[in-house]
Chimera marker file (.cmm) of the C-alpha trace (Angstrom):
<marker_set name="trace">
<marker id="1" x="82.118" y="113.624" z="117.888" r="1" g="1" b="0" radius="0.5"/>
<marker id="2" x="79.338" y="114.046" z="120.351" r="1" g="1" b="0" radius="0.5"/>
<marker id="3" x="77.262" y="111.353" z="121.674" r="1" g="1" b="0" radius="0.5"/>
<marker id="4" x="73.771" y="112.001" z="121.144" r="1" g="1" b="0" radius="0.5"/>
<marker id="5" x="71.290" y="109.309" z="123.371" r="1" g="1" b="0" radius="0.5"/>
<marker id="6" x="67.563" y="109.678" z="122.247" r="1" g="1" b="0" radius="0.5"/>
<marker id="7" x="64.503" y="107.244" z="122.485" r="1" g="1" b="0" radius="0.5"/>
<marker id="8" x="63.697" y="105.161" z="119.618" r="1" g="1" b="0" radius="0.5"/>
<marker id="9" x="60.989" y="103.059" z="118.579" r="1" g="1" b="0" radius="0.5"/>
<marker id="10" x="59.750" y="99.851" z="116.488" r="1" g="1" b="0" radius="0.5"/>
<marker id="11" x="62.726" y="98.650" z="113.990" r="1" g="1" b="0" radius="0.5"/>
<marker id="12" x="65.350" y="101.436" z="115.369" r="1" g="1" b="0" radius="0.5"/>
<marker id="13" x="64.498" y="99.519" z="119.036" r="1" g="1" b="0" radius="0.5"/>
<marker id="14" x="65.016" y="96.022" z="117.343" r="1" g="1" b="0" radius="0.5"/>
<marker id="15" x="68.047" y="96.726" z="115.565" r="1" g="1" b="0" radius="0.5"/>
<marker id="16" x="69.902" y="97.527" z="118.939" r="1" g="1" b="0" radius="0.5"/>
<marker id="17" x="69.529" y="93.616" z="119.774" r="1" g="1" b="0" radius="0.5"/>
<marker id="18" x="73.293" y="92.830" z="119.109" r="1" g="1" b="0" radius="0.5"/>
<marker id="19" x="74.768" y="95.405" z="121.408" r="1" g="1" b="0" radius="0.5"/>
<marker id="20" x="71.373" y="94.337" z="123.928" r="1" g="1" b="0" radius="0.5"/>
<marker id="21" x="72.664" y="91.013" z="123.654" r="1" g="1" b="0" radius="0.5"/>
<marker id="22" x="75.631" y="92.264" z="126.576" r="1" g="1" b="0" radius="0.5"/>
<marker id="23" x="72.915" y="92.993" z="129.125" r="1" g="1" b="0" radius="0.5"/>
<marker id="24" x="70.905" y="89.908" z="128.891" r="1" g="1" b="0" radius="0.5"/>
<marker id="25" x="71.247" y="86.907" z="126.100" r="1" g="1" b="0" radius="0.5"/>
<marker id="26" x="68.125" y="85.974" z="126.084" r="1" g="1" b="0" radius="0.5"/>
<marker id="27" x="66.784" y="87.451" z="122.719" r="1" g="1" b="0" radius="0.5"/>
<marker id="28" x="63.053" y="86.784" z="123.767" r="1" g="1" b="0" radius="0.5"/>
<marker id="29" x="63.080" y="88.560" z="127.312" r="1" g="1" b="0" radius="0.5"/>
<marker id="30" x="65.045" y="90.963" z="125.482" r="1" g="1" b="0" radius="0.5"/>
<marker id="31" x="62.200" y="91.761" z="122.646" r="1" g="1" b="0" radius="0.5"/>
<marker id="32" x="59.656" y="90.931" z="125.059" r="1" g="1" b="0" radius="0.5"/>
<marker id="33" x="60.847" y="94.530" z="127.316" r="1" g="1" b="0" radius="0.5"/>
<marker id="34" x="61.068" y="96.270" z="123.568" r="1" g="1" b="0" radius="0.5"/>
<marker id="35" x="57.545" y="95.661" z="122.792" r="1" g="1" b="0" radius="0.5"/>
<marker id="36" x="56.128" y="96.434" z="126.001" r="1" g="1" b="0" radius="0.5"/>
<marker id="37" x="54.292" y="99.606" z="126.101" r="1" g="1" b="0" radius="0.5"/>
<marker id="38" x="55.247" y="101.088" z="129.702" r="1" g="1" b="0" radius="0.5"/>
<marker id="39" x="59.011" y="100.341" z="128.816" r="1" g="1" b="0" radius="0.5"/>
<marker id="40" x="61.586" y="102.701" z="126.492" r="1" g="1" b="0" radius="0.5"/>
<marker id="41" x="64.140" y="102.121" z="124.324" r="1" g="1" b="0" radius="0.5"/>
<marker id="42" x="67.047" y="104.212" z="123.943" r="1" g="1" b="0" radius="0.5"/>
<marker id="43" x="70.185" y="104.271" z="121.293" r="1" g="1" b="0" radius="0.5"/>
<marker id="44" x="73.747" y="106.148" z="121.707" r="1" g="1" b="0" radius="0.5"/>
<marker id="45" x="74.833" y="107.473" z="118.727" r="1" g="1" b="0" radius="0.5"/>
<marker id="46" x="77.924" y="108.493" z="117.506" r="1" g="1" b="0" radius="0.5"/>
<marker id="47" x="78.441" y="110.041" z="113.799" r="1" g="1" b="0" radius="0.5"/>
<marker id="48" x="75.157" y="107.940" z="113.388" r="1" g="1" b="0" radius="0.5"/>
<marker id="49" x="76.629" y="104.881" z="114.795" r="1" g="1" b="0" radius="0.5"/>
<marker id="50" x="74.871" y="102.950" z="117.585" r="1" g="1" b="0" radius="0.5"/>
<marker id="51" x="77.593" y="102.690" z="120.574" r="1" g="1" b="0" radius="0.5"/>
<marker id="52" x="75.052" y="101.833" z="123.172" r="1" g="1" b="0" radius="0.5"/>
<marker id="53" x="71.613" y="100.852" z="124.309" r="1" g="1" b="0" radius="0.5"/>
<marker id="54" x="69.216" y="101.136" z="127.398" r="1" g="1" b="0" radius="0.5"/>
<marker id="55" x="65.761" y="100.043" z="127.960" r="1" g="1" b="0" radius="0.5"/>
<marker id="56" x="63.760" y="101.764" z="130.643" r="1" g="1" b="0" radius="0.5"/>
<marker id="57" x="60.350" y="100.475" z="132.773" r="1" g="1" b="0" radius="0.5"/>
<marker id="58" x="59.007" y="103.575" z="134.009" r="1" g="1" b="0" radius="0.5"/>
<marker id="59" x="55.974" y="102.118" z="134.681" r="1" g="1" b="0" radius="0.5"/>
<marker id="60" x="53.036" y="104.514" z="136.638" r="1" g="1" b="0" radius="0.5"/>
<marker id="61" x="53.506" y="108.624" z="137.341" r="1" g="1" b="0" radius="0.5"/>
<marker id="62" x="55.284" y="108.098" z="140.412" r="1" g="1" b="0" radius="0.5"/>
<marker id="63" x="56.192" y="104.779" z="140.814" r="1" g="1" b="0" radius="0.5"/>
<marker id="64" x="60.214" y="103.755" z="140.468" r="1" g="1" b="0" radius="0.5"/>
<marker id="65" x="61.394" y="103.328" z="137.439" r="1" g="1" b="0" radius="0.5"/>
<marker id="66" x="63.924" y="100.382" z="136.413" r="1" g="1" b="0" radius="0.5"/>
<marker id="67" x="66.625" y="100.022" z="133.793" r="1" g="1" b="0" radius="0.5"/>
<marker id="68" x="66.079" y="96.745" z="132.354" r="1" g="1" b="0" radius="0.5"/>
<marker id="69" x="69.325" y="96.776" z="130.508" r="1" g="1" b="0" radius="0.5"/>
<marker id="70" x="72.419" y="98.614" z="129.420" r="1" g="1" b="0" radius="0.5"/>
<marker id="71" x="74.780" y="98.039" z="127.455" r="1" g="1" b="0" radius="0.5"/>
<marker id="72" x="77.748" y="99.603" z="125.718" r="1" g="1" b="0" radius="0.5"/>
<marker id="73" x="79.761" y="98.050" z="122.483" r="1" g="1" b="0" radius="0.5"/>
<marker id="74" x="82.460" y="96.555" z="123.664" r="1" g="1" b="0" radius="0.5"/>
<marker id="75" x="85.096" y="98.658" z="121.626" r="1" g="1" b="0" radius="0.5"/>
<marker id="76" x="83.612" y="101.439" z="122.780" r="1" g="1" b="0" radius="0.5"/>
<marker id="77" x="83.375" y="100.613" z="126.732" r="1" g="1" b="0" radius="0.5"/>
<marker id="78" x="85.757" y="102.956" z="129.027" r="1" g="1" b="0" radius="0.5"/>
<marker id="79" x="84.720" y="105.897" z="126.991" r="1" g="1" b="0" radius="0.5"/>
<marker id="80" x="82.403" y="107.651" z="129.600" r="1" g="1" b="0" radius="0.5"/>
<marker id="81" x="79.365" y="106.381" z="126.909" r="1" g="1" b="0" radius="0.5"/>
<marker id="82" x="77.698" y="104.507" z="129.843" r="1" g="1" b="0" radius="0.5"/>
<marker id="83" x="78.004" y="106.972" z="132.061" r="1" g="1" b="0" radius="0.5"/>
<marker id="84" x="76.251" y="109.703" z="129.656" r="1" g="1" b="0" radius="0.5"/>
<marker id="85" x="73.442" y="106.790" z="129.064" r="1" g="1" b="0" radius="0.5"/>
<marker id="86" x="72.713" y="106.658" z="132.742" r="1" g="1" b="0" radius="0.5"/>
<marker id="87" x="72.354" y="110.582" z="132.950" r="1" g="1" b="0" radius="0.5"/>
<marker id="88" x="69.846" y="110.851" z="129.603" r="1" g="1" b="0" radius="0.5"/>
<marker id="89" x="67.805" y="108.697" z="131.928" r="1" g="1" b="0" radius="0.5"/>
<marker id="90" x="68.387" y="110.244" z="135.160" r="1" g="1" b="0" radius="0.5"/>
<marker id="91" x="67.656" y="113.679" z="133.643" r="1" g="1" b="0" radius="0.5"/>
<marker id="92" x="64.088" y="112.137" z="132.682" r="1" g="1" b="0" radius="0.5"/>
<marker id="93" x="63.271" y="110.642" z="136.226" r="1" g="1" b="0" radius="0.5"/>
<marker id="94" x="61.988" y="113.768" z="136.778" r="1" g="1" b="0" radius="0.5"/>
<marker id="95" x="58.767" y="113.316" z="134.820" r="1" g="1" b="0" radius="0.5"/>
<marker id="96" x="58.449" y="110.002" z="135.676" r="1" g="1" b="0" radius="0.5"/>
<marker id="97" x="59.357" y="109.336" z="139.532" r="1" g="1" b="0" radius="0.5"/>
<marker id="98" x="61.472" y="110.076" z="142.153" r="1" g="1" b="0" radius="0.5"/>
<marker id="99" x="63.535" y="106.683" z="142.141" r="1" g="1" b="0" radius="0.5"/>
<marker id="100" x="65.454" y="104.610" z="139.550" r="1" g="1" b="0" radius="0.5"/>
<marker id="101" x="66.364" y="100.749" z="140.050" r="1" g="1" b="0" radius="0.5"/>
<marker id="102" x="68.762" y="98.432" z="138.475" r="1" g="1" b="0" radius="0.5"/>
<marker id="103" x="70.308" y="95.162" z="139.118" r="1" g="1" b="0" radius="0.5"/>
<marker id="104" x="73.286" y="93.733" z="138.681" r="1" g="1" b="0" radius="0.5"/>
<marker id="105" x="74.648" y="90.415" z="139.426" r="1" g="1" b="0" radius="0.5"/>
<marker id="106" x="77.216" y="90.105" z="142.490" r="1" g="1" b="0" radius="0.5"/>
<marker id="107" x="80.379" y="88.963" z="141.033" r="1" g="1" b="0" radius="0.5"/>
<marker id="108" x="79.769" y="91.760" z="138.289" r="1" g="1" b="0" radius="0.5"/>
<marker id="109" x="82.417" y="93.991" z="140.228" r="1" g="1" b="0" radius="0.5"/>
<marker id="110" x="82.922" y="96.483" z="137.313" r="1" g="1" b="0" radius="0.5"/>
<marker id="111" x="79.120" y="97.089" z="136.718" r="1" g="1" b="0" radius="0.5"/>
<marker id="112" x="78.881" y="97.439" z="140.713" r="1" g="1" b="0" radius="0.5"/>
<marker id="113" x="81.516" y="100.420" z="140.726" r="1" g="1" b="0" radius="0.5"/>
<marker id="114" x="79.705" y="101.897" z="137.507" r="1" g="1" b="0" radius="0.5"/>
<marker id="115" x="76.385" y="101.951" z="139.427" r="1" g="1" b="0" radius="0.5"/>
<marker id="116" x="77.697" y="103.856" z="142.185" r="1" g="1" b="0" radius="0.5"/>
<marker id="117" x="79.829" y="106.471" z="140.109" r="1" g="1" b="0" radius="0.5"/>
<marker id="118" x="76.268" y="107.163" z="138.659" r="1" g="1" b="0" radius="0.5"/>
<marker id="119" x="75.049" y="107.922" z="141.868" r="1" g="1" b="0" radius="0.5"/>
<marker id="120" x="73.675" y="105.208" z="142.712" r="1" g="1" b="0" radius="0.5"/>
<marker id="121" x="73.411" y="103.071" z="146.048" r="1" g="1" b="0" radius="0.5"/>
<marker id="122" x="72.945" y="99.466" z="147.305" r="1" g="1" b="0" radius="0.5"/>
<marker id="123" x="69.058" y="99.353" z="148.189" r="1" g="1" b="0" radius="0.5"/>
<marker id="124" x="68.741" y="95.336" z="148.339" r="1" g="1" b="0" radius="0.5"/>
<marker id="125" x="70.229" y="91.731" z="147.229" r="1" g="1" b="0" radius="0.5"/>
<marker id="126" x="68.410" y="89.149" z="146.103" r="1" g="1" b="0" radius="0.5"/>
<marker id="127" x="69.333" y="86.102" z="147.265" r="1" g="1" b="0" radius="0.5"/>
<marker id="128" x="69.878" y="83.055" z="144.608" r="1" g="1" b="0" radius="0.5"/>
<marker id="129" x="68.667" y="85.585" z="141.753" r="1" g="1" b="0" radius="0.5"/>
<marker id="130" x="70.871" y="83.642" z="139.128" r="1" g="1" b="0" radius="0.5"/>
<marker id="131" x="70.631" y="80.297" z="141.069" r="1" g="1" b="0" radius="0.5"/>
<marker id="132" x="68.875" y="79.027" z="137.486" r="1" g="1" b="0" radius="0.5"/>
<marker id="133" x="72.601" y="79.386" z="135.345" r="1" g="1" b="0" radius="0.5"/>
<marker id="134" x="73.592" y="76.444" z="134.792" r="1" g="1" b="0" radius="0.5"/>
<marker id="135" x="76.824" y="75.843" z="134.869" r="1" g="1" b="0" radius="0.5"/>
<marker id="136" x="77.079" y="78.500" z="136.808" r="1" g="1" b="0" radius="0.5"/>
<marker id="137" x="78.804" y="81.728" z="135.210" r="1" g="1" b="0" radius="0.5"/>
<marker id="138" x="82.329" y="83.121" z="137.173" r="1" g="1" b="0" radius="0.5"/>
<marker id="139" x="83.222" y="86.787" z="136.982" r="1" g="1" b="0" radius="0.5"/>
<marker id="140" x="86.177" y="87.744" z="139.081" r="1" g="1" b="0" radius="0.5"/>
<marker id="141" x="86.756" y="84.222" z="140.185" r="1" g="1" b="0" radius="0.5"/>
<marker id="142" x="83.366" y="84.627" z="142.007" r="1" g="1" b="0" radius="0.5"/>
<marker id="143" x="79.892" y="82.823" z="141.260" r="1" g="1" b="0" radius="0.5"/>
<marker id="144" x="77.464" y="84.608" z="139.817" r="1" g="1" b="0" radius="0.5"/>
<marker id="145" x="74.384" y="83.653" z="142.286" r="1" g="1" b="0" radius="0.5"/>
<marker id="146" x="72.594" y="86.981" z="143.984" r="1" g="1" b="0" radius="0.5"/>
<marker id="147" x="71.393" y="90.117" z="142.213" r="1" g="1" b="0" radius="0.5"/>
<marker id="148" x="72.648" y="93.306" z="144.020" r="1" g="1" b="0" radius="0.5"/>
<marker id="149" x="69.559" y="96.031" z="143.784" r="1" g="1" b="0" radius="0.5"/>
<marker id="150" x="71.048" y="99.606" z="143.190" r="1" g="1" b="0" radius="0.5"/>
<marker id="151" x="68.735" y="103.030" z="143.696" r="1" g="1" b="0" radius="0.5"/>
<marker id="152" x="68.956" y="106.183" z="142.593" r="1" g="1" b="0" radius="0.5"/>
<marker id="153" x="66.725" y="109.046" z="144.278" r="1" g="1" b="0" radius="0.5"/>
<marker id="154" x="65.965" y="112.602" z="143.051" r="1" g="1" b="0" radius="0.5"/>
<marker id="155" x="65.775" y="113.304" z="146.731" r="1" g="1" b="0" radius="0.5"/>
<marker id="156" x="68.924" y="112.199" z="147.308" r="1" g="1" b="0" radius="0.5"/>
<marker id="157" x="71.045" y="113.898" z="144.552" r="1" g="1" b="0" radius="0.5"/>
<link id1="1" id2="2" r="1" g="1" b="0" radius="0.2"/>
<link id1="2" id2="3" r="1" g="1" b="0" radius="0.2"/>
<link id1="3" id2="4" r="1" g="1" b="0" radius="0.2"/>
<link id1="4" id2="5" r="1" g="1" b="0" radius="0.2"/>
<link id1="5" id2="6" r="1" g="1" b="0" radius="0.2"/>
<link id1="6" id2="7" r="1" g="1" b="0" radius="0.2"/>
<link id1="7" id2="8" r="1" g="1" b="0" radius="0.2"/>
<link id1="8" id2="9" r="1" g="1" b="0" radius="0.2"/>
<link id1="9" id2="10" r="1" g="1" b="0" radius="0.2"/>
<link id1="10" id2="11" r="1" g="1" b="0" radius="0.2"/>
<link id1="11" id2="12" r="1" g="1" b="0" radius="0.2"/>
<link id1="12" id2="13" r="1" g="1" b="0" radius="0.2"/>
<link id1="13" id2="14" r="1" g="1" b="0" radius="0.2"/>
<link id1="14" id2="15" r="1" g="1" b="0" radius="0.2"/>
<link id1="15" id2="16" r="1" g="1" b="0" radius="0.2"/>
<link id1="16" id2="17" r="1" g="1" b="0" radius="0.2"/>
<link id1="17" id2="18" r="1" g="1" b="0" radius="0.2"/>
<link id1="18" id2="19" r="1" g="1" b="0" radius="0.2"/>
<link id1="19" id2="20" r="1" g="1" b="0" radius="0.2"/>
<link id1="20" id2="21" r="1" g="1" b="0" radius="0.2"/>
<link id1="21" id2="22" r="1" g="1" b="0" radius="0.2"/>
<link id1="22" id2="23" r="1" g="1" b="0" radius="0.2"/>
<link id1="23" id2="24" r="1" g="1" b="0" radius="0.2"/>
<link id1="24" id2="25" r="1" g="1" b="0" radius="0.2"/>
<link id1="25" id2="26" r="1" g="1" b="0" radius="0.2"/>
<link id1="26" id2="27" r="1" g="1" b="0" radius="0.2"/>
<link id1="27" id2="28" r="1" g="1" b="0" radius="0.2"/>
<link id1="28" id2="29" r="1" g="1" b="0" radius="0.2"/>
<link id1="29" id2="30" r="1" g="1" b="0" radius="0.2"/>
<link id1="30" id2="31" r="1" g="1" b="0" radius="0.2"/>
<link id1="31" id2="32" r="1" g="1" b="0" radius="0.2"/>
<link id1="32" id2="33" r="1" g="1" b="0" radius="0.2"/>
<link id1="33" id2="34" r="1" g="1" b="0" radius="0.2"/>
<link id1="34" id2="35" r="1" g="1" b="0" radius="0.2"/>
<link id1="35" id2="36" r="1" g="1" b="0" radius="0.2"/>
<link id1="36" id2="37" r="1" g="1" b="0" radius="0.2"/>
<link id1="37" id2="38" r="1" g="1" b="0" radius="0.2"/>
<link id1="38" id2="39" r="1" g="1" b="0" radius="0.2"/>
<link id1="39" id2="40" r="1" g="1" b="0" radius="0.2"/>
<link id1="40" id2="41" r="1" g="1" b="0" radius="0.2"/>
<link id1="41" id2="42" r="1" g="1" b="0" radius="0.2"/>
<link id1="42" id2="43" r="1" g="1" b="0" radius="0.2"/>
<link id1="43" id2="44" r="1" g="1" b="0" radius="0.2"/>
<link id1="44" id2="45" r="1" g="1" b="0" radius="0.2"/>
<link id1="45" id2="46" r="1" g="1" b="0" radius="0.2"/>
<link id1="46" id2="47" r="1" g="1" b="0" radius="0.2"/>
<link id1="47" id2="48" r="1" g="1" b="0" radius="0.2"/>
<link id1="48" id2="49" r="1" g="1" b="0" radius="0.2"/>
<link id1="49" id2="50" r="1" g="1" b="0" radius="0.2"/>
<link id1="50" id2="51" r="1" g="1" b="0" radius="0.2"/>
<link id1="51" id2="52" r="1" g="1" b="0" radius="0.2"/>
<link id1="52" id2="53" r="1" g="1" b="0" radius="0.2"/>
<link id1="53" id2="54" r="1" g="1" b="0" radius="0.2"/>
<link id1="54" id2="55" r="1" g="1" b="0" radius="0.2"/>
<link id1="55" id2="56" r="1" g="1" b="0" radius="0.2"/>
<link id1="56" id2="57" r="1" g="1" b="0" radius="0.2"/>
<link id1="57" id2="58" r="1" g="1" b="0" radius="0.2"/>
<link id1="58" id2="59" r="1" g="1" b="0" radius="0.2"/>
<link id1="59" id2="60" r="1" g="1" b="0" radius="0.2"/>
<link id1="60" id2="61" r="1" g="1" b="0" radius="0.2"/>
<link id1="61" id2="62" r="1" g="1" b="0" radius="0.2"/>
<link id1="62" id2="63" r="1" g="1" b="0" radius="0.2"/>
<link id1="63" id2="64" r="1" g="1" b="0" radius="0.2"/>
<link id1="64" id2="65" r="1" g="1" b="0" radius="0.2"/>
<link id1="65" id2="66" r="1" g="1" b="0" radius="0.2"/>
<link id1="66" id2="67" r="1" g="1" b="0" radius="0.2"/>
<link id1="67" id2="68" r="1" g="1" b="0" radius="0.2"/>
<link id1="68" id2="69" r="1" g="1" b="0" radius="0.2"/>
<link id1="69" id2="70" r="1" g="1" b="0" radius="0.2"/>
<link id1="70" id2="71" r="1" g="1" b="0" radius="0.2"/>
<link id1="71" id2="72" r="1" g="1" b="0" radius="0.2"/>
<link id1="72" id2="73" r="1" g="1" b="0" radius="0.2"/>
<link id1="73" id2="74" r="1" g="1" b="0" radius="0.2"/>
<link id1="74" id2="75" r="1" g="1" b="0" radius="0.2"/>
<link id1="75" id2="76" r="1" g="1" b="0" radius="0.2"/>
<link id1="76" id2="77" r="1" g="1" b="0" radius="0.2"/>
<link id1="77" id2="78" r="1" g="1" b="0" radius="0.2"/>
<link id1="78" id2="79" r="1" g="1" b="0" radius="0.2"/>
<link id1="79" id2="80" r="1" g="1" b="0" radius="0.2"/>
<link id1="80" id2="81" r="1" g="1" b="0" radius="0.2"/>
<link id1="81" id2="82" r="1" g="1" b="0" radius="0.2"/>
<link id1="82" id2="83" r="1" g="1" b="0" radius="0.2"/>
<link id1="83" id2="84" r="1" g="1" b="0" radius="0.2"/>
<link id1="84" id2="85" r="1" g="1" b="0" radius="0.2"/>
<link id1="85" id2="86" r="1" g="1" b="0" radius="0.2"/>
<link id1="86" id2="87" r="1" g="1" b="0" radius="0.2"/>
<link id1="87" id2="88" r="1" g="1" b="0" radius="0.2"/>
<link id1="88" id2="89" r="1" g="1" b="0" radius="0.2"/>
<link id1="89" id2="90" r="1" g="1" b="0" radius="0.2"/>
<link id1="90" id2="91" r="1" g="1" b="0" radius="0.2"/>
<link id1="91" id2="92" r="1" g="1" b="0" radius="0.2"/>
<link id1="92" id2="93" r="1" g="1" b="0" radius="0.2"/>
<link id1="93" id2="94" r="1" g="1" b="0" radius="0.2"/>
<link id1="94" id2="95" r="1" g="1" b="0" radius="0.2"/>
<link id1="95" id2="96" r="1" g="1" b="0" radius="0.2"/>
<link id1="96" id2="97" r="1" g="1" b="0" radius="0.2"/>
<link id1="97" id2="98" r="1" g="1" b="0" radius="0.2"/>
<link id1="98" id2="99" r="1" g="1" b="0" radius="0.2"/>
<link id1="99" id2="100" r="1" g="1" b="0" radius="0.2"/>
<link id1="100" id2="101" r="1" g="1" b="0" radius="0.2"/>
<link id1="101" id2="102" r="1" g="1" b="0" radius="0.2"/>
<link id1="102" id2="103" r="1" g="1" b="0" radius="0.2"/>
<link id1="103" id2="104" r="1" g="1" b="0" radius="0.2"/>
<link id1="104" id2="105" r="1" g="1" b="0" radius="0.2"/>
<link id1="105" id2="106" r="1" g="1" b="0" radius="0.2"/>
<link id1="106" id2="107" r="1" g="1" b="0" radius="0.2"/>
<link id1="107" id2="108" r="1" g="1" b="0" radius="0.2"/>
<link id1="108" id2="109" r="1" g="1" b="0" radius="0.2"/>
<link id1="109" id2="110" r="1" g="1" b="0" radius="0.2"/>
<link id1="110" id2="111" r="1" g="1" b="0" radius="0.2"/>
<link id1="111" id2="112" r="1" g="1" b="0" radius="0.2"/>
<link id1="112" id2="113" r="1" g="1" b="0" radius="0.2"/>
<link id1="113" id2="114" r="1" g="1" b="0" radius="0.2"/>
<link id1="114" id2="115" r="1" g="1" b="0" radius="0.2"/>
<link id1="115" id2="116" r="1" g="1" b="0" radius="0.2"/>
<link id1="116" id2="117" r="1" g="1" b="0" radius="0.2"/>
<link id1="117" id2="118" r="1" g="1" b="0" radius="0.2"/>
<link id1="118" id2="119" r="1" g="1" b="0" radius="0.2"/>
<link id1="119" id2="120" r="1" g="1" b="0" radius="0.2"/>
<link id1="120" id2="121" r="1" g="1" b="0" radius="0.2"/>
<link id1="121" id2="122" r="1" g="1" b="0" radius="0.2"/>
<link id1="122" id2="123" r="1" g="1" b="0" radius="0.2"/>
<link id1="123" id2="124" r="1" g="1" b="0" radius="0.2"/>
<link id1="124" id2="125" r="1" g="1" b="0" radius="0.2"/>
<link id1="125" id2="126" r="1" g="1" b="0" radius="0.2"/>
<link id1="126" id2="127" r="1" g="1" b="0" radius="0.2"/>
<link id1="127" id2="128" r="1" g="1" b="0" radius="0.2"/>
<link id1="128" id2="129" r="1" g="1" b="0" radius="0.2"/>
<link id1="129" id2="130" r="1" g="1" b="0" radius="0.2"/>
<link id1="130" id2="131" r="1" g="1" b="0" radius="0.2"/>
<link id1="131" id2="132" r="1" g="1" b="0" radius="0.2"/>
<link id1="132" id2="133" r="1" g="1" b="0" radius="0.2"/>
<link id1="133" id2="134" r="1" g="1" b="0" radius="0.2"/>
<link id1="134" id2="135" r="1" g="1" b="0" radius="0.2"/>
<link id1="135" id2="136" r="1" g="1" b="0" radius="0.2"/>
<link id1="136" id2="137" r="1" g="1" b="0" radius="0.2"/>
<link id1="137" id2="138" r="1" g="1" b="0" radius="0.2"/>
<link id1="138" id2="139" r="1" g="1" b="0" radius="0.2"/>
<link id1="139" id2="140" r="1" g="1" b="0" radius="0.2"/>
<link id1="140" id2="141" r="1" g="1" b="0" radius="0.2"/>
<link id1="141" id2="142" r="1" g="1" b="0" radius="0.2"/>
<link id1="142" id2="143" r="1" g="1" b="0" radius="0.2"/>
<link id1="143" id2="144" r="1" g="1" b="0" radius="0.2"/>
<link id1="144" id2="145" r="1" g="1" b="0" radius="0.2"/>
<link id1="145" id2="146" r="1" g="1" b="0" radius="0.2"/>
<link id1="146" id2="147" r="1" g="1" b="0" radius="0.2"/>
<link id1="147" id2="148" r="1" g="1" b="0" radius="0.2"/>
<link id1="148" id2="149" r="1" g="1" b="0" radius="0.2"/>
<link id1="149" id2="150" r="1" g="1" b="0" radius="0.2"/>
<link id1="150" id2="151" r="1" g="1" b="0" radius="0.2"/>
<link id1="151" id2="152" r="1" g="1" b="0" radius="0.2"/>
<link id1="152" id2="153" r="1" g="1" b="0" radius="0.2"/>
<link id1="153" id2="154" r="1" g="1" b="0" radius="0.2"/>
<link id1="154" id2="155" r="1" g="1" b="0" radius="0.2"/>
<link id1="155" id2="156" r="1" g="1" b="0" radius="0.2"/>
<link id1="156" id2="157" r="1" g="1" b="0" radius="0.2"/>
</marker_set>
């Protein structure tokens, strides 16, 4: 069983919502991203089962590129498939920029380990990001309120 990660388009994009539905539960901002042109969609499969789901903003030639969302099924988290998500991607930065964003909320401790196994580092916060929640969401016993901005650079590597 190999995990394959490839771009997909139109109805193969849409019918990732459920496992999309982890990164961000907003259905709208979530097919909003899927129908915008300078943004990709990618599936991991396994034996032809979707495991996991990213969608990419690389934007301009040149300019940084963002990972909009990620997600992995939940029975199939802790698995490495996240991991080998974030490297399809990386190994495409390349042709697209020389930097890679993505954003995670503060009190999302796990995600903020994953980042920087990835390779990634803390680039900026922004204050209040999630100030909106309402009631506010705890992970960890901590309030989700700032986003922490993670970077990856070719340069860097």
């Amino acid at each position: 069983m190999t995990l394959r990660c490839a771009r997909v388009y139109g109805a193969a994009a849409a019918r990732l919502m459920p496992i999309l539905r982890d990164a961000e539960e907003d259905d709208e901002l979530v097919r909003a991203a899927l129908g915008d042109p300078a943004c990709a969609t990618y599936a991991a499969t396994l034996d032809a089962a979707d495991v996991g789901a990213a969608v990419v903003r690389w934007g301009e030639p040149g300019a940084e590129a963002e990972i909009l969302y990620l997600a992995v099924s939940a029975d199939e988290r802790g698995k490495g498939y996240g991991r080998e998500i974030v490297a399809a991607i990386q190994a495409e930065l390349p042709a697209h920029g020389r930097s890679l964003l993505v954003g995670t909320a503060n009190s999302a401790l796990d995600n903020i380990a994953f980042y920087q196994k990835c390779g990634f580092r803390m680039h900026a916060v922004k204050p209040d990001y999630f100030a909106y929640v309402r009631p506010p969401i705890r992970d960890h016993g901590i309030v989700m309120r700032d986003m922490i901005v993670f970077r990856y650079d070719l340069d860097a590597r």
